[in-house]
C-alpha atoms as one frame of an Amber mdcrd trajectory, in Angstrom:
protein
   0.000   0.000   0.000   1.463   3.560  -0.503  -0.125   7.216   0.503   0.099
  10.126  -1.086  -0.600  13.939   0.390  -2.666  16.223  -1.290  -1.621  19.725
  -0.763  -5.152  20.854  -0.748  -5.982  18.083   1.785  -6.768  14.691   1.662
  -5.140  11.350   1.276  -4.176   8.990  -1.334  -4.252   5.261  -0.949  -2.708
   3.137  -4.023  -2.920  -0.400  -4.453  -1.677  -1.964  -7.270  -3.081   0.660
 -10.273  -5.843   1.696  -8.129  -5.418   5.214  -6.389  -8.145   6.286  -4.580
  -9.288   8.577  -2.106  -9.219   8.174   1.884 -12.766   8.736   3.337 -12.538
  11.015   6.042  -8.875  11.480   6.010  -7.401  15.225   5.980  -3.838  13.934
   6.069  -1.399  11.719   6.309   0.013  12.947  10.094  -3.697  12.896  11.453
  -4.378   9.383   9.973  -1.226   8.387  11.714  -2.480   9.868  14.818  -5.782
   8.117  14.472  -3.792   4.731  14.236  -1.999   5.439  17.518  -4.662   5.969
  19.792  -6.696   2.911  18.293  -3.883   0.864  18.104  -4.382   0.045  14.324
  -1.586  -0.216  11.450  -2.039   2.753   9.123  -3.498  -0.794   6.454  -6.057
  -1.240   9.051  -7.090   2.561   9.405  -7.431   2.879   5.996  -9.544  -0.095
   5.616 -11.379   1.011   8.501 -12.162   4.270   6.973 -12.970   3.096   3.148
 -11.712   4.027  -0.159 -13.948   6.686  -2.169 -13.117   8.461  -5.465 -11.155
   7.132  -8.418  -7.831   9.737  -8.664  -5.131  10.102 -11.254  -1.754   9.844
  -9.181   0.543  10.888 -12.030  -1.633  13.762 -13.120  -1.882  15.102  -9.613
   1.633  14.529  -9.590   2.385  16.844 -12.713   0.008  19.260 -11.926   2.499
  19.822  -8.718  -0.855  18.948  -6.528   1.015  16.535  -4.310   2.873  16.891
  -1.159   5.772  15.530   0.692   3.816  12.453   1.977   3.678  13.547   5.538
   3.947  16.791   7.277   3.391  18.121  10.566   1.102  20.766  11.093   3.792
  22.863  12.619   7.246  22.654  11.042   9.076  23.290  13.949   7.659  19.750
  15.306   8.804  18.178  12.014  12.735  16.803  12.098  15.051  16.125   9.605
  17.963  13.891  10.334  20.237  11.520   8.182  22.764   8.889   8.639  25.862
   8.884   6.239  29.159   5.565   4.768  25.416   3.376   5.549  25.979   1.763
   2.103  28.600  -1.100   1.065  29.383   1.633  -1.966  29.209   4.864  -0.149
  33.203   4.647   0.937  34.807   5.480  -2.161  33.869   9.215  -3.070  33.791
  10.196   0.667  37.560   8.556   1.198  38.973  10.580  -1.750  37.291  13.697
  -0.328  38.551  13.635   3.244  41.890  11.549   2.725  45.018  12.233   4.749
  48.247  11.467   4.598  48.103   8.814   7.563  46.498   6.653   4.589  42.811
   5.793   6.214  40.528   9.236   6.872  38.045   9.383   9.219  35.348   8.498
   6.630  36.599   5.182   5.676  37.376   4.206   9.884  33.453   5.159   9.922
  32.980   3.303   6.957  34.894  -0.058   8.658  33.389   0.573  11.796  29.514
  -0.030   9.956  30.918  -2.861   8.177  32.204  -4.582  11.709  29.388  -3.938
  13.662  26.269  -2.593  11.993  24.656  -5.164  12.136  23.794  -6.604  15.600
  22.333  -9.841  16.343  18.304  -9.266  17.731  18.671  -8.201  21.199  22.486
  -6.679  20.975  23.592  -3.309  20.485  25.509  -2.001  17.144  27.650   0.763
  16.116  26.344   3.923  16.187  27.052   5.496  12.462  27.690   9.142  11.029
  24.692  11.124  12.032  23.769  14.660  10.557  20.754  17.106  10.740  19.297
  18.977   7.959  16.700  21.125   9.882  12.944  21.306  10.379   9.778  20.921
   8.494  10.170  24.497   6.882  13.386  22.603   5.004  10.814  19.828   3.605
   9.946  19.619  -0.251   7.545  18.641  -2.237   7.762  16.314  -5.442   8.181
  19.168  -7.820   9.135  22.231  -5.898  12.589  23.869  -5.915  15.509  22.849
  -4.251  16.556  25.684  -3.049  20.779  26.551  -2.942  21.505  29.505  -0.859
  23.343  32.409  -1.562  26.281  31.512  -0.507  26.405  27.463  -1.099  29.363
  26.410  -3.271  27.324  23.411  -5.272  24.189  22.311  -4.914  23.890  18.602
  -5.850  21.653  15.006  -5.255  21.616  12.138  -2.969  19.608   9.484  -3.827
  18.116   8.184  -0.471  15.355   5.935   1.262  13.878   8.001   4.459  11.929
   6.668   7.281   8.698   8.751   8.511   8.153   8.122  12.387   5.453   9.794
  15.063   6.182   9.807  18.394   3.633   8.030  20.451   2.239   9.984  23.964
   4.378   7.564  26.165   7.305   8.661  23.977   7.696   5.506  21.814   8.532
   6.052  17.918   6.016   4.645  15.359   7.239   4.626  12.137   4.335   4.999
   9.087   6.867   3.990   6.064   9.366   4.496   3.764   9.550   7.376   0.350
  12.400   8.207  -1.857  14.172  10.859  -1.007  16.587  13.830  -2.486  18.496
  14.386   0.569  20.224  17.834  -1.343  23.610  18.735   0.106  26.611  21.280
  -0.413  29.519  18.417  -1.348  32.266  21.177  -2.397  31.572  22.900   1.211
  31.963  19.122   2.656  35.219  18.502   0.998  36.524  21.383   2.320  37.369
  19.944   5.521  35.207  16.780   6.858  33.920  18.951  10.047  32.155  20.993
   7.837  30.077  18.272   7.526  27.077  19.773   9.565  27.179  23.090   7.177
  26.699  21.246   4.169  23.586  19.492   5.390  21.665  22.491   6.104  20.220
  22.585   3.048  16.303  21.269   2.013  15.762  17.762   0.775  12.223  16.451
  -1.014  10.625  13.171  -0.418   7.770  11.396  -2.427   5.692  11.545  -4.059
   4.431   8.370  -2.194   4.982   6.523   1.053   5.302   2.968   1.041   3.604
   1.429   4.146   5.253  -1.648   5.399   8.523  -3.363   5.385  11.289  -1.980
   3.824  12.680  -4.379   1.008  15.638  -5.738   1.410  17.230  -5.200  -2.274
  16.023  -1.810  -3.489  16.935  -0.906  -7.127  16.501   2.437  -8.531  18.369
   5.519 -10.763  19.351   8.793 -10.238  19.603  11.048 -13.419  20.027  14.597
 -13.873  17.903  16.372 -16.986  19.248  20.318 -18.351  17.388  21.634 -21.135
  15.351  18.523 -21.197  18.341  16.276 -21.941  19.824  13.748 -19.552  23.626
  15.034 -18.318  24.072  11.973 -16.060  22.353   8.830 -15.253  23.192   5.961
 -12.428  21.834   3.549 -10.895  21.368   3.317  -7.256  21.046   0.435  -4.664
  19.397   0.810  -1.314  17.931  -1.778   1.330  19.685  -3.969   3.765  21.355
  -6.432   1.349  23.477  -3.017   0.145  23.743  -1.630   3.425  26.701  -1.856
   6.171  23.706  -1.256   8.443  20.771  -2.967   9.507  17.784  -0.092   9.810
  17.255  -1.337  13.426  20.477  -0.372  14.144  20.269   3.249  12.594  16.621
   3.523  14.022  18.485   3.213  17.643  20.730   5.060  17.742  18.435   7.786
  17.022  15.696   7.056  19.236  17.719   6.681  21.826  17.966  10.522  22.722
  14.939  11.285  24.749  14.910  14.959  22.595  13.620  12.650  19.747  11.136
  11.041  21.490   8.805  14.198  22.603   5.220  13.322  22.191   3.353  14.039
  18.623   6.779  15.078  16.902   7.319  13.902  13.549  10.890  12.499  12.732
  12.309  11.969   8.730  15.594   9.718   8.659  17.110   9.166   5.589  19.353
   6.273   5.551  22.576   7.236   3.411  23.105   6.355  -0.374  26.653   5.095
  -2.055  25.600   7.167  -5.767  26.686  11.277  -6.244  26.964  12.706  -9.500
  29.609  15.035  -8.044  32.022  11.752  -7.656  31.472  11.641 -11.099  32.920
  15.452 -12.083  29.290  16.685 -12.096  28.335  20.366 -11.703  24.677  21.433
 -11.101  23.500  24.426 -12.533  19.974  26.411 -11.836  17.377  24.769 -14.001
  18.710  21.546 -13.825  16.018  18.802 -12.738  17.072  15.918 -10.468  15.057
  12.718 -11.041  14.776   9.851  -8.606  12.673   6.567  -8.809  13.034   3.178
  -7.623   9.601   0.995  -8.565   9.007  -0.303  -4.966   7.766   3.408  -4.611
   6.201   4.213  -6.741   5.864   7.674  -9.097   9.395   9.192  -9.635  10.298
  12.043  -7.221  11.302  15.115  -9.192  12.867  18.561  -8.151  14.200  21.677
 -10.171  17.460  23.481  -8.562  17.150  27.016  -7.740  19.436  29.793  -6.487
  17.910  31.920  -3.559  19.463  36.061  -3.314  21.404  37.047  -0.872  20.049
  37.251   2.615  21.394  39.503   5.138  23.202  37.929   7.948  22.985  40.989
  10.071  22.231  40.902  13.947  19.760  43.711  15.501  20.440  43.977  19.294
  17.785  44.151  21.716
């Protein structure tokens, strides 16, 4: 099953070809809600409620009428957090970013360290992996909206990601609703600048959608990453996600986020995206305004699809009180 957000308000449930509308349902966050206090899945809520109207997905979708697939109604309740060197693949262009001349950086000991002991046994505890935070809800996109670059960001460029979408329960425990594609946009010249500028680079908006998956993650996700200017494809790749490709078990990342109690504050809304091993900068790549980043996989669904913008400059002045 997969859900879709309706900027104007409402819910999309898709089975199969079928996309139909939610009775009754204003969103995806208050459906969510709903299934908390009943102590339904989202499946059984939506079953509960009923289907109604036949929809057209991909013409909602190109008519820019969909949303990121969950929101919170107030932004600053909505996180956005990521994990990074979570993919058997993702070593290689980080390591010839941040090498030194001791002959290992830091991003391949992080790298080795996932590979040793990312994945725990049931009941054990794992590595804790490269964590990073991108901001709040105000930095959440749309499928179709702008990535924005700021002012003074030197690149602007994709990561092809799976994120997790999580509400936090009233006794404080996380529930997590599913899984979308995700853009998780970062500043890579910035990062390769020197490794602990890191957090800087990540303060920049990512997109997610246009649908959420409800239910398991699969284990061998296969998708592409392409880049379109003036229409034409500059770069293509394919991407691999899930936990056959991963140095991590999702468990493993899902803990050691949780376990701060500032992520587990009643009603918040948590997105976790879970690292990717494909960059077109690795691959000599510059972006450019106008350029439209494209990112699919078929386990979810419609492809998730973002133009790059430039912002003006902002000023950075501070008024005293």
């Amino acid at each position: 099953m997969h859900l879709s957000q309706l900027k104007s308000g409402g819910v999309i449930c898709r089975r199969g070809e079928d996309s139909r509308l939610v009775n009754g349902a204003k969103s995806v966050y208050h459906l969510a809600q709903a299934a908390i206090a009943s102590g339904k899945t989202l499946a059984g809520l939506v079953d509960q409620y009923g289907l109604g109207d036949s929809v057209d997905l991909m013409q909602l979708a190109d008519q820019g009428a969909l949303d990121c697939p969950v929101r919170h109604p107030d932004p600053a309740h909505m996180f956005l957090t990521g994990t990074g060197l979570t993919h058997t693949g993702s070593a290689s262009a980080r390591d010839a970013m941040h090498a030194d001349t001791a002959g290992m950086s830091d991003s391949m000991k992080m790298f080795r360290m996932g590979i040793e002991g990312g994945k725990p046994k049931p009941g054990e505890e794992g590595v804790q992996p490269e964590w990073f935070y991108k901001g709040t809800g105000v930095n959440a996109i749309g499928p179709g909206e702008p990535l924005v670059s700021p002012s003074f960001a030197l690149d602007g460029g994709e990561e092809p990601e799976i994120a997790g979408f999580y509400v936090i329960g009233e006794d404080g425990t996380p529930f997590r609703l599913g899984f979308t594609i995700s853009n998780e946009f970062s500043d890579h010249v910035t990062e390769r600048i020197n490794y602990l500028f890191l957090a800087h680079s990540k303060l920049r908006p990512a997109s997610f959608g246009p649908e959420l998956l409800v239910g398991p993650l699969p284990d061998d996700i296969r998708g592409f990453s392409r880049i379109r200017r003036n229409g034409e494809i500059i770069w293509e790749k394919p991407f691999l996600s899930g936990e056959a490709n991963m140095s991590h078990t999702i468990a493993n990342l899902e803990h050691h986020h949780f376990k701060y109690g500032l992520f587990r504050q009643p009603g918040d809304l948590h997105v976790h995206m879970f690292g990717t091993a494909t960059l077109s900068f690795a691959d000599g790549i510059r972006t450019e305004a106008g350029d439209v980043f494209e990112i699919g996989a078929p386990d979810f669904g419609l492809t998730l699809k973002n133009p790059l913008a430039g912002s003006d400059k902002l000023s950075t002045a501070v008024t005293a009180l």
